[in-house]
N, C-alpha and C positions, 0 to 999 in steps of 0.2 A: 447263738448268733450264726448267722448263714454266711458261707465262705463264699467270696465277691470273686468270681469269672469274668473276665476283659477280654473282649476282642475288638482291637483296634489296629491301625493300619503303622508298619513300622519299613517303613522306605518304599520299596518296591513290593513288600510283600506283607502279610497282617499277620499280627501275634495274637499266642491268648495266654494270661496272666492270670493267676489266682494267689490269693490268700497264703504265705506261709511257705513258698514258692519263689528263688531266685532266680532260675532259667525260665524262659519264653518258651514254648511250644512257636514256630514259624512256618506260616504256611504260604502258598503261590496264590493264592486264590481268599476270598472273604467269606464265599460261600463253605469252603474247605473247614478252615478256621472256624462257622458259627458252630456246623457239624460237628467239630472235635470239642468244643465250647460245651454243648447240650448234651453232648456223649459224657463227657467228666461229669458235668453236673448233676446227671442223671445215674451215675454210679456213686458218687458221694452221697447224694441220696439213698441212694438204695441200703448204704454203708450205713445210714442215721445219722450222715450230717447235709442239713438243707443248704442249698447253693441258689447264687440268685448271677446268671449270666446278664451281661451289658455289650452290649454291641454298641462301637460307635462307626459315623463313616468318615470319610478321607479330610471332610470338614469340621469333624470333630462334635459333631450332634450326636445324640443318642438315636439309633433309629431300631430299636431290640432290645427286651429286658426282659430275661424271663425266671423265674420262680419256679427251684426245685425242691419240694417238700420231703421233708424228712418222711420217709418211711419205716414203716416196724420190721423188724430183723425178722425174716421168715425162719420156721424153725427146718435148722439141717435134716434130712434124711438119713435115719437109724438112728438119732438123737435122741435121747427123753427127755421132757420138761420139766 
């Protein structure tokens, strides 16, 4: 199951919210917020667990959704297999 990533608008400023997570990340900005949204999701992935970001806007539509696929654990450097 892929961990669900929020970015929506929380007063004057926009949150992002995932999965498993009781504090909000807040940021000034929306564009700020998708950025830190796809940056998470995109390291969760990388980790081997897929993430799926949702962007809403100040009227509460969805206007962004994006799908971050699990990725295979690259093997460490000086590791054996």
């Amino acid at each position: 199951m892929a961990t669900l990533i929020s970015v929506e608008p929380s007063g004057e400023h926009w949150s992002v919210t995932w999965d498993g997570v009781a504090n909000a990340m807040l940021f000034k900005s929306g564009a700020r917020a998708e950025r830190a949204a796809r940056s998470l999701g995109e390291r969760l992935a990388a980790a081997g667990q897929a993430a799926e970001v949702c962007i809403r806007a100040r009227d509460g539509a969805v206007v962004g959704r994006f799908v971050c696929a699990r990725t295979p654990t690259a093997p460490q450097p000086g590791r054996r297999e």
